[in-house]
ZAMARGU-4260 file (C-alpha; in steps of 0.2 Angstrom, whole numbers, plus 5000, padded with zeros to 4 digits):
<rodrens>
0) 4719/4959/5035 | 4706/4974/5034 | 4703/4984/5052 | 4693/4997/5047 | 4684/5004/5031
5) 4679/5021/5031 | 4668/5026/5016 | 4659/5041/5012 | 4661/5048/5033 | 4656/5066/5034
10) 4655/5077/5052 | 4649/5094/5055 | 4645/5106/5068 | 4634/5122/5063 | 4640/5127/5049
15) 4657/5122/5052 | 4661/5106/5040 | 4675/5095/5047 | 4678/5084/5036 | 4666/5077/5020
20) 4665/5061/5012 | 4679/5054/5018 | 4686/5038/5012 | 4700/5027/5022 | 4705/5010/5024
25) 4717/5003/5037 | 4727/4986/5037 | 4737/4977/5047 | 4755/4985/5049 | 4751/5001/5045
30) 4759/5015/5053 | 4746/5029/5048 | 4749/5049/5054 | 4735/5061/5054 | 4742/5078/5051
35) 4730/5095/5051 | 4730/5112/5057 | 4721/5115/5076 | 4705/5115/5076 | 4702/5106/5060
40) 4694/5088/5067 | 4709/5079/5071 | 4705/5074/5086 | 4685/5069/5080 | 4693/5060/5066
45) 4701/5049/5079 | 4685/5047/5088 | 4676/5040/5070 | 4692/5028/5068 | 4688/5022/5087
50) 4671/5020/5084 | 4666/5032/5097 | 4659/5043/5085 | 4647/5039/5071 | 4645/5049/5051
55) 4632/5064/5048 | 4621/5056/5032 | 4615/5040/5028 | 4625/5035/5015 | 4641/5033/5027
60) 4650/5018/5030 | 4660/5013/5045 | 4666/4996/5047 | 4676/4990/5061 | 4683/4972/5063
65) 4675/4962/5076 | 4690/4952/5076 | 4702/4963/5085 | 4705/4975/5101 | 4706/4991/5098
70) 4714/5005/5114 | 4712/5022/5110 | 4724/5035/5118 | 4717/5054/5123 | 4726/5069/5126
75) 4718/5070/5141 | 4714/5053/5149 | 4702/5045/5160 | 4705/5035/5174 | 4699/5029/5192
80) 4707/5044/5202 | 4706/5032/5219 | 4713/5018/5210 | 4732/5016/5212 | 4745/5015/5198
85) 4745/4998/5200 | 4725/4994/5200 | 4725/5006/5185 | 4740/4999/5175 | 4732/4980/5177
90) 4713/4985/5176 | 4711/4970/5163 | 4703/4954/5160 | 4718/4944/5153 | 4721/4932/5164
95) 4741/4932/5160 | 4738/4951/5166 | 4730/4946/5180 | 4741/4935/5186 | 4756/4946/5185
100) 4745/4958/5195 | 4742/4948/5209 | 4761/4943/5211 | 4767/4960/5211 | 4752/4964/5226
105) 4760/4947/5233 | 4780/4956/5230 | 4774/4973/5239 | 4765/4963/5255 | 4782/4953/5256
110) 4769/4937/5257 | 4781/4923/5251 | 4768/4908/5253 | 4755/4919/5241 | 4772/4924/5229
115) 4775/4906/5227 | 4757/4902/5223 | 4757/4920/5211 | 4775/4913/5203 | 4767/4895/5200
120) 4751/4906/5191 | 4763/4913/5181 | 4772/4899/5174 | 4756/4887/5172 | 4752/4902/5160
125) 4770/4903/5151 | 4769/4925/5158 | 4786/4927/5164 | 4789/4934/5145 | 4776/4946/5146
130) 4780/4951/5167 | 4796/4958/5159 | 4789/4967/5146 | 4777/4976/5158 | 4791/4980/5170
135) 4802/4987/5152 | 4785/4998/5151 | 4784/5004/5168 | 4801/5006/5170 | 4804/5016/5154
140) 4790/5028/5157 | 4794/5029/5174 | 4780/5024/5185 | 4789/5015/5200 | 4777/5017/5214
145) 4763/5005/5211 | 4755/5010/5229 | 4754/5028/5223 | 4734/5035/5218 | 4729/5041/5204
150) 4722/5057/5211 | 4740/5061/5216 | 4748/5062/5200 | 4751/5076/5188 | 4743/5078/5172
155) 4760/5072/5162 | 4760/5055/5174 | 4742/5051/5171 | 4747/5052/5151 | 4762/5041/5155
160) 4750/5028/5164 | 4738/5028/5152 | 4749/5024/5139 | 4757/5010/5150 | 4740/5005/5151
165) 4737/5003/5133 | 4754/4995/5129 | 4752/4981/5143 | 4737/4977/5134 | 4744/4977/5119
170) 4729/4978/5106 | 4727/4975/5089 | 4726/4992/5084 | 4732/5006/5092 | 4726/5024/5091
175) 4737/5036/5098 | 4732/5056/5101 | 4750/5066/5102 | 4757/5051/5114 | 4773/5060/5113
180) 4765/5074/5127 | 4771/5073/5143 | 4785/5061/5139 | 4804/5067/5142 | 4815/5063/5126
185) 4824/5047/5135 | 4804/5040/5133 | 4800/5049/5114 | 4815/5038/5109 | 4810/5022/5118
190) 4793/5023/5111 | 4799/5025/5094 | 4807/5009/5093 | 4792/5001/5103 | 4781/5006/5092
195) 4793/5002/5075 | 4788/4982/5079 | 4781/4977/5060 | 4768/4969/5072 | 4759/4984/5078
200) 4745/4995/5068 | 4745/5013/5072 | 4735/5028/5068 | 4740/5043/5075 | 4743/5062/5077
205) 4757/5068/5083 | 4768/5084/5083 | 4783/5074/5084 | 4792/5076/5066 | 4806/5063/5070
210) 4792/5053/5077 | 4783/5054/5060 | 4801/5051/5051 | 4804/5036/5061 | 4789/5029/5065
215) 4776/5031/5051 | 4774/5022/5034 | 4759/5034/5028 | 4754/5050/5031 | 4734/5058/5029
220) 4733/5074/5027 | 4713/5083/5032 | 4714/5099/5022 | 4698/5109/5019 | 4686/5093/5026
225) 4696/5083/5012 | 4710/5069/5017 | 4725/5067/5005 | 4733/5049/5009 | 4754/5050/5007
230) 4763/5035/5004 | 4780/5036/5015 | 4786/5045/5031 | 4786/5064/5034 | 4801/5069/5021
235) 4788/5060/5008 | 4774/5068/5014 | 4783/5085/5013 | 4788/5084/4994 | 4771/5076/4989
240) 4762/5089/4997 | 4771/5102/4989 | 4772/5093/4973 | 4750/5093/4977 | 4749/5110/4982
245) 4758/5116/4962 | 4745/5104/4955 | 4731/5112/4962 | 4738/5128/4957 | 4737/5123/4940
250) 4723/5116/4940 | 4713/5130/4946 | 4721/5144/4934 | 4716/5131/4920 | 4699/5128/4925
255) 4697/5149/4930 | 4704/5149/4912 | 4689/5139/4906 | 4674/5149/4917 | 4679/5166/4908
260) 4678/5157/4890 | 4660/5147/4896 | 4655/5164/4905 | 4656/5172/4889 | 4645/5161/4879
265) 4631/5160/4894 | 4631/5178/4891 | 4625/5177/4875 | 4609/5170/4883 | 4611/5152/4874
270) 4593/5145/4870 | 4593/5128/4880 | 4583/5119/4866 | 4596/5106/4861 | 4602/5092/4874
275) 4619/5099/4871 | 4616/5116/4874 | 4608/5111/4890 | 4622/5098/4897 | 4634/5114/4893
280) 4623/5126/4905 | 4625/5109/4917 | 4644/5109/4914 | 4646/5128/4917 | 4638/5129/4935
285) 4649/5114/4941 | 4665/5123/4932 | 4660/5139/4941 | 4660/5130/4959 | 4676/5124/4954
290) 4686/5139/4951 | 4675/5147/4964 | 4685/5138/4974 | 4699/5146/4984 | 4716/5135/4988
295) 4718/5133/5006 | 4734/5145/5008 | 4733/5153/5023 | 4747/5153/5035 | 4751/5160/5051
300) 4759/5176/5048 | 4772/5183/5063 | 4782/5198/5061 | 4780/5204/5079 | 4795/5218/5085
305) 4805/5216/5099 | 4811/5228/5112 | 4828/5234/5111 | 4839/5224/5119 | 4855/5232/5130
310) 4871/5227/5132 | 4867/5219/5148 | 4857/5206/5146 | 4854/5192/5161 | 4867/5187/5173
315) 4868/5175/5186 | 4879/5171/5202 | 4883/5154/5210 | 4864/5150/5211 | 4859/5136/5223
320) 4842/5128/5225 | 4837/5114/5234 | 4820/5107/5238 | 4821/5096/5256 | 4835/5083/5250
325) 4835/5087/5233 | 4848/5097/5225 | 4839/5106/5209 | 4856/5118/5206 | 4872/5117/5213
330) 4882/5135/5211 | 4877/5139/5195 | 4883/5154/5186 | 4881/5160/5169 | 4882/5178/5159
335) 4870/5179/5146 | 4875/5187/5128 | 4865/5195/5117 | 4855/5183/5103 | 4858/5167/5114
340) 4847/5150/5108 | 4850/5139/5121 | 4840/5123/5123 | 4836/5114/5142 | 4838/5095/5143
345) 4836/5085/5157 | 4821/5072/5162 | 4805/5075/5170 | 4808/5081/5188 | 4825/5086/5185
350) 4821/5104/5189 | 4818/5115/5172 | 4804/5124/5176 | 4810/5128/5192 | 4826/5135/5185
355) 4816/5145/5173 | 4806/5152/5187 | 4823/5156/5195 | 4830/5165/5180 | 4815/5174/5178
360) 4816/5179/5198 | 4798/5172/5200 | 4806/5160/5212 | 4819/5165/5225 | 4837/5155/5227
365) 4843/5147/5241 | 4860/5157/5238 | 4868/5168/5224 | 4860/5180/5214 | 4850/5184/5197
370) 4856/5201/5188 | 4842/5206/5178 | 4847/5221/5164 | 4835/5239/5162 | 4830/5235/5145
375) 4824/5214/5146 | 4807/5211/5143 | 4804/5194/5145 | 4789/5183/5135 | 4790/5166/5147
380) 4777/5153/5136 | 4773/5140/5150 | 4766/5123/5151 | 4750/5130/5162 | 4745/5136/5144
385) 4733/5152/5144 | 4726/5157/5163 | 4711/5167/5157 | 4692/5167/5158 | 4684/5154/5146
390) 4670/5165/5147 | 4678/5180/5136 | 4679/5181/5119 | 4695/5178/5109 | 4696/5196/5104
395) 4694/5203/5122 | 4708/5191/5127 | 4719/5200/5115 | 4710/5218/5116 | 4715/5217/5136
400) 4733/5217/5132 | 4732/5230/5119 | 4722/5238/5106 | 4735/5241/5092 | 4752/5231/5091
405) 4765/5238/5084 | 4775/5228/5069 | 4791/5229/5064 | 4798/5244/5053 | 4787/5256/5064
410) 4768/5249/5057 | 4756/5242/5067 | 4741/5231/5068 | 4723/5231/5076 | 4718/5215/5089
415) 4707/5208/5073 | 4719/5211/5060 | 4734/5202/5072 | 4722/5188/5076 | 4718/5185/5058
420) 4738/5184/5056 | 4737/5169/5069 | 4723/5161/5059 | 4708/5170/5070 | 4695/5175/5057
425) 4683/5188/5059 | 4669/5173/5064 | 4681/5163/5076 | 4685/5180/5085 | 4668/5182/5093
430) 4667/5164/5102 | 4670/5159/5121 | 4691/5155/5123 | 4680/5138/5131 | 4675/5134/5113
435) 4692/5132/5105 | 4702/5117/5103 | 4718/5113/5114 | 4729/5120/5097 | 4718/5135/5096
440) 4721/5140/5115 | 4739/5138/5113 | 4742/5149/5097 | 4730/5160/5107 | 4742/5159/5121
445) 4757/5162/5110 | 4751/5176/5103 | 4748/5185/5121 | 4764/5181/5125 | 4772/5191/5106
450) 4762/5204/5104 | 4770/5212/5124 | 4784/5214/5111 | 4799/5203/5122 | 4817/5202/5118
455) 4822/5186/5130 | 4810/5171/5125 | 4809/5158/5136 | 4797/5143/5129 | 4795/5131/5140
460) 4786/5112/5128 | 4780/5127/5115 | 4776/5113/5104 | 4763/5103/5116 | 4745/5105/5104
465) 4753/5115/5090 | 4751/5107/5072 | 4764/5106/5061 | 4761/5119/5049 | 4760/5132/5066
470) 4777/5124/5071 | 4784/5129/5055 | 4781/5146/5056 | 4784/5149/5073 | 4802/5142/5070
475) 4805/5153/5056 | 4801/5169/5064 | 4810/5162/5080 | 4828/5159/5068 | 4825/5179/5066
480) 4820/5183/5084 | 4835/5195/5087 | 4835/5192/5107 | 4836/5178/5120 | 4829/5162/5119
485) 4829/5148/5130 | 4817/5132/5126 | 4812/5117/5136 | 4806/5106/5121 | 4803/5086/5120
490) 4803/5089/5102 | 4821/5086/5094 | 4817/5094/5078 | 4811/5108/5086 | 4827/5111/5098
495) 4838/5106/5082 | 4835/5118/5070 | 4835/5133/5084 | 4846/5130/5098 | 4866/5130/5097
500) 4872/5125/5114 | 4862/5114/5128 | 4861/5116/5148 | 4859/5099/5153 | 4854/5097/5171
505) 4862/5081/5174 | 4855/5078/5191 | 4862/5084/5212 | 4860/5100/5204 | 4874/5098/5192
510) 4870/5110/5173 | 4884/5106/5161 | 4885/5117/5147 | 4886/5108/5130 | 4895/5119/5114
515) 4883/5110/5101 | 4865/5104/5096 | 4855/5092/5103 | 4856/5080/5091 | 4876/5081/5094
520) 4876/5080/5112 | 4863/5065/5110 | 4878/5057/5101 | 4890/5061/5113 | 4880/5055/5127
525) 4879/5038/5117 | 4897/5039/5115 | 4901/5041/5134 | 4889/5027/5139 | 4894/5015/5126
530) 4913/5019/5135 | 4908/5017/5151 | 4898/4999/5148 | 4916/4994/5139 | 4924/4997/5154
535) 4911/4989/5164 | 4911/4973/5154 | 4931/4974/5157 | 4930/4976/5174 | 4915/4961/5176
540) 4926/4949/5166 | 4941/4952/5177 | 4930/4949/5192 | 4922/4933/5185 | 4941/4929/5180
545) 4945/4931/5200 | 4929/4921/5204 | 4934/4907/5194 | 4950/4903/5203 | 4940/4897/5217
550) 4930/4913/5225 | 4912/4914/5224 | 4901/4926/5213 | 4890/4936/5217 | 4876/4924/5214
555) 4885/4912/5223 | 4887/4921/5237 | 4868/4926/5238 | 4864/4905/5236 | 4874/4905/5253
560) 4865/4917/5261 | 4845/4911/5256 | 4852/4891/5259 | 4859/4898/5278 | 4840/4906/5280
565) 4832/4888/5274 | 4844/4877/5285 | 4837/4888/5300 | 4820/4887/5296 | 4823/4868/5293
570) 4831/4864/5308 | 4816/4876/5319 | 4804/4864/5311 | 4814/4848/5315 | 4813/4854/5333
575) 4796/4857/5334 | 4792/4839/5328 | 4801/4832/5340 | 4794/4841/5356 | 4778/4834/5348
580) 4781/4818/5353 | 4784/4822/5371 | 4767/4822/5371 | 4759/4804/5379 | 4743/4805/5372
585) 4748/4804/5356 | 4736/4792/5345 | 4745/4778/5333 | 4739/4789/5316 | 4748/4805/5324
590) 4764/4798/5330 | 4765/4791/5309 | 4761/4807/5303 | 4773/4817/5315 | 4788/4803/5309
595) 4785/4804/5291 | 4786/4821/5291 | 4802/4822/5302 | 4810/4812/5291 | 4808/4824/5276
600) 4814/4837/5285 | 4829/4828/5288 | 4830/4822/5271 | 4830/4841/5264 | 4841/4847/5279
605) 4854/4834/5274 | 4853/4841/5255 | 4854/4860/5259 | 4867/4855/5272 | 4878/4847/5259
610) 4874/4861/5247 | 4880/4873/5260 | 4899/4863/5262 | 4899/4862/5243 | 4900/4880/5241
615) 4909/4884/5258 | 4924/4875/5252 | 4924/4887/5237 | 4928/4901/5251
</rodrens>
């Protein structure tokens, strides 16, 4: 089944041509990527797709199925800041929805008479499959509290409740912009697999080059306003694209090749008086435009120097930090060496950027000491991005910090020429930092952070907005970086190819060192969990073993209890029949309804009683 034809879709802005004549078709099942440098139309691509956006020209086409639901994901989503997470998270009109909804309002009021009413809901509507699929969402993106508002979450929740939002729904089609932001990797991973169910449709752009891996059965490439459709997941995209790139290569020498012969014969000033001689002169203008053209190779270029480093480097001293109850660190001490890649795992909240701040002595410990050496300069790439005036051109931003950088090997580089470098040009250098893309801003932050020349990196989610191609240089030019480096990355690629040991705040201010990448510490973490569950399934059998010889389970024992609560709320209601009858002016019609309902009270007293012996014996 088709959901959506694309044909002949074009979009520009001034002079600036996004995309042209752009031709897609999406089926069910697919699992689509968009990949593209910042600041290219990704993002107004997605907004076509969605059918937020229509095409420049009249001879565009955009066809959207009527048939299915469509949910589109935003880097920066909207939602009801008063509402709560709840409200938010079940704002639908499915009835199923609904209902689950109003029995978890009914579970948080402790309402039992409206829970059983909700619970009956439920089942009439056959829901209790999707109830625990919406608490696997909530759960794994970790939105407990349903009574908190929305105004009072960060920006990485609201991301998080968004997409619980969409998943809950669970539309036809799903459009995804980088739905890997925000999330810790325990969540990248979980959505990997939820989204690998042949049953979903994606298109999406994303960073996340395991996620494209995993995930993805196509990937589109939009390069110079054209799209190039791969077959496959990211490792096909990679040698089809370079495979591409050869071919055009090729192609345009042959076709230069051709101009210089054509060009020769238009200078003998040809008389156009035959057809032929006439559909030439047409063939040579188009062939002209054609090795005109210029192949798209521009790539960011760093090759920034670094302060010397001495041979004391950072050193810290039984650090402890606490926030009210919460231990962040717990006596940590640690002596930094010279050319250290260290990677920092844990989940959200667990205290990364606080430790940053820490090591950095922006924020001051509860007890021990940071050792800072003469000769650190550190360059600390936050998540807060670029803090500067929206109003200033990019070239002030850079011109501020300095108006000549120096290279490596003694050379340096004028604020224009550096910007170029990071794929600035001379035009784009002269507009308001407001007017550039979320990609742009943060290769403009980057480069602020480079060009003060820092031997101790620290780069905490680098990748958040950065396209693929800027990821790949920034990783090359960080496997030279002859300092520090410390990164706080959801992106596994990423802290893979760069980072040889891990701190790992486990949690109460525990940091265990880890001697390996992530991917190896992922796989010994598995190892350690799949041998503690062994022992936990040893040591439930041998319980339910003990139970079996005449103890009770767990379950068991909680029947007990709630049978003890009905037995008293029976027997209350027995007794308050009864003093009914004391009363002498009793009609005939209420002394009969008084009597039948005493005797189904004593009918179900007598039934919970007997379950109650039943089960006391097994004592």
């Amino acid at each position: 089944m088709q959901y959506l034809l694309l044909e002949n879709v074009s979009r520009s802005y001034g002079d600036k041509v996004l995309f042209n004549n752009v031709n897609l078709s999406i089926s069910k099942g697919d699992k689509i990527a968009l990949v593209a440098k910042n600041g290219s139309g990704k993002t107004t691509l997605l907004k076509v797709i969605s059918g937020e956006e229509g095409s420049d020209g009249e001879n565009a086409n955009i066809v959207i199925s009527k048939d299915i639901k469509t949910a589109m994901l935003r880097q920066e989503p909207v939602l009801d800041e008063n509402a709560t997470v709840l409200e938010a998270c079940f704002d639908s009109e499915n009835e199923a929805i609904i209902a689950v909804r109003d029995y978890e309002r009914a579970v948080n009021s402790g309402d039992e008479q409206l829970m059983q009413k909700c619970m009956t809901r439920i089942e009439d509507l056959k829901a209790w499959d999707l109830e625990a699929r919406i608490h696997e969402i909530l759960d794994k993106l970790r939105l407990s509290n349903l009574e908190q508002k929305v105004g009072q979450m960060s920006g990485g929740q609201k991301k998080r409740l968004a997409l619980a939002k969409i998943l809950i729904e669970e539309p036809d089609f799903l459009i995804l912009d980088e739905p890997t932001n925000h999330l810790d990797i325990d969540m990248i991973e979980w959505l990997e697999t939820y989204l690998q169910h042949p049953g979903l449709t994606l298109f999406m752009v994303t960073h996340d080059r395991y996620f494209l891996e995993r995930v993805c059965n196509e990937i589109i490439e939009l390069d110079n306003g054209q799209i190039y459709v791969y077959r496959g997941n990211y490792s096909d995209y990679l040698e089809k694209r370079e495979a591409r790139k050869l071919n055009d290569a090729v192609n345009l020498e042959k076709t230069k090749k051709l101009f210089s012969k054509e060009l020769e014969w238009m200078r003998r000033q040809p008389q156009a008086r035959s057809t032929k001689a006439k559909s030439r002169i047409d063939d040579f203008y188009e062939i002209k435009e054609k090795a005109s053209a210029r192949l798209d190779n521009d790539e960011m270029k760093i090759n920034i120097a670094s302060s010397r480093l001495g041979s004391k480097i950072l050193e810290a001293h039984a650090i402890v930090k606490k926030y009210d109850d919460k231990n962040i660190i717990n006596s940590f001490s640690y002596k930094f060496k010279k050319g250290e890649r260290i990677g920092l795992v844990g989940p959200n909240g667990a205290g990364k950027s606080t430790f940053l701040k820490i090591l950095t002595q922006q924020i001051e410990p509860d007890g021990g000491k940071i050792v800072i050496g003469d000769t650190i300069v550190f360059g600390y790439y936050t998540q807060d991005g670029l803090i500067v005036n929206e109003n200033k051109m990019v070239v002030d931003v850079i011109r501020d910090i300095a108006e000549y950088i120096p290279l490596e090997k003694g050379q340096k580089l004028s604020a224009e020429s550096l910007l170029e470098r990071f794929l600035f040009p001379r035009a784009q250098q002269r507009v308001l930092v407001s007017q550039l893309s979320g990609g742009e801003k943060r290769r403009l932050y980057l480069l602020t952070i480079l060009m003060k020349n820092p031997n101790f990196l620290i780069l905490d989610e680098p990748t958040n907005d950065l396209d693929i191609l800027t990821l790949n240089v920034l990783e090359d030019y960080l496997m030279d970086f002859p300092g520090c480096l410390i990164i706080v990355t959801h992106d596994r690629y990423f802290m893979d190819k760069l980072v040889d040991h891990i701190f790992v705040l486990e949690g109460e201010g525990d940091v265990n060192d880890y001697n390996g990448t992530y991917s190896e510490y992922r796989i010994h973490k598995k190892d350690a969990e799949r041998k503690l569950n062994e022992t936990k399934s040893e040591t439930d059998e041998s319980i339910q073993q003990e139970e079996s010889k005449g103890k009770l389970n767990f379950e068991q024992r909680k029947e007990v209890a709630r049978i003890e609560k009905e037995i008293q709320k029976l027997e209350e209601k027995r007794d308050n029949l009864t003093a009914k009858f004391d009363d002498i002016t009793l009609s005939p019609e209420k002394i009969m309804e008084y009597s039948k309902a005493l005797d189904e009270v004593n009918i179900l007293l007598v039934e919970k009683e007997n379950k109650w012996f039943e089960l006391s014996e097994m004592l």
